[in-house]
Steps between C-alpha positions, in 0.01 A plus 500: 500500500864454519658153400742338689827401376534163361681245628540342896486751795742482696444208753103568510205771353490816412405647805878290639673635274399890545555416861836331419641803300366767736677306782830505313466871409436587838853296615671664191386891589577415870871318439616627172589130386329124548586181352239315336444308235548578176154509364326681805793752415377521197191563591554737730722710297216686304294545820751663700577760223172540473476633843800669483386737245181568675703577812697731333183721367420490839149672515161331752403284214826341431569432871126365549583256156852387664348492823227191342820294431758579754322491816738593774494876619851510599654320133272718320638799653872415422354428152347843487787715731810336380486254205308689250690853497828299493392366158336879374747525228459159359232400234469110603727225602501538840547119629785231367461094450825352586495136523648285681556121529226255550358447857581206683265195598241560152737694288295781385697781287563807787519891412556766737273819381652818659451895436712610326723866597350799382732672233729810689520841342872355341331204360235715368760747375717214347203365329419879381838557410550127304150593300607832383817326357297252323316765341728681367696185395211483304415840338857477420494168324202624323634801401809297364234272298366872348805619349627145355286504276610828357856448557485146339345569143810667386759294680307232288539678188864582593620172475344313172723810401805411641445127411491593175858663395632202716371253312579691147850533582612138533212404130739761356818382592420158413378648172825627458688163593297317246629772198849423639484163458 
């Protein structure tokens, strides 16, 4: 049996609060951005993901499980036709919580929840593009940290070596300073 989360509904029961969220998905699939509070944003961020990702597999059974939350025919086509293939390319974070000041009259903390822009072929391409450079930043670094090791052992050894006939010179001529004197 599934458990409910803990903690106060928001403003009644369960059964309020699934009603709540569905109604706020529905105005966020049909607008593209509401203003709300900031914990019903919260809330609703995980839920309209949710759906987002089903809508973007697309098949009967994913429309029937969307369908049992977002009950208008006409948002859950635009959810279906437009909003899902805009976001095929992306693997999650399709909405943004911006907030905003409190509201007036019971100052409750406000956040606007909006959708955000599906990434273009150049923003996928710059992304490609910046990855690839990290990588090979990387193979090169770690090919760098390969041959160190290598190249430092005698560089090591060099210079106790060169130390050595530096420090010997001036012992000797202060050797020889002490037999002038």
């Amino acid at each position: 049996m599934p458990r409910p989360a803990k903690g106060a509904r928001l403003g009644g029961g369960p059964s309020h609060e699934r009603l709540l969220l569905a109604g706020l998905a529905r105005e966020l699939f049909q607008y593209g951005r509401i203003t709300t509070t900031e914990a019903k944003a919260r809330r609703l961020r995980p839920l309209a993901e949710k759906l987002i990702t089903k809508a973007r597999k697309g098949d009967l059974h994913n429309r029937r499980e969307v369908r049992k939350t977002i009950t208008d025919v006409a948002v859950l086509h635009t959810l279906f036709t437009e909003i899902a293939p805009r976001y095929e390319n992306r693997p999650g974070g399709y909405t943004r919580i911006t907030k905003i000041g409190p509201r007036r009259g019971d100052n409750a903390p406000m956040a606007v929840i909006e959708l955000v822009e599906a990434l273009t072929v150049q923003q996928t391409a710059v992304k490609e593009a910046e990855a690839a450079t990290k990588r090979a930043v990387k193979e090169s670094e770690a090919a760098a940290a390969a041959e160190e090791p290598q190249d430092a052992a005698p560089a090591e050894t060099a210079e106790p070596q060169d130390a050595e006939p530096q420090d010997a010179a001036p012992a000797e001529g202060e050797s020889e300073e002490s037999k002038d004197a």
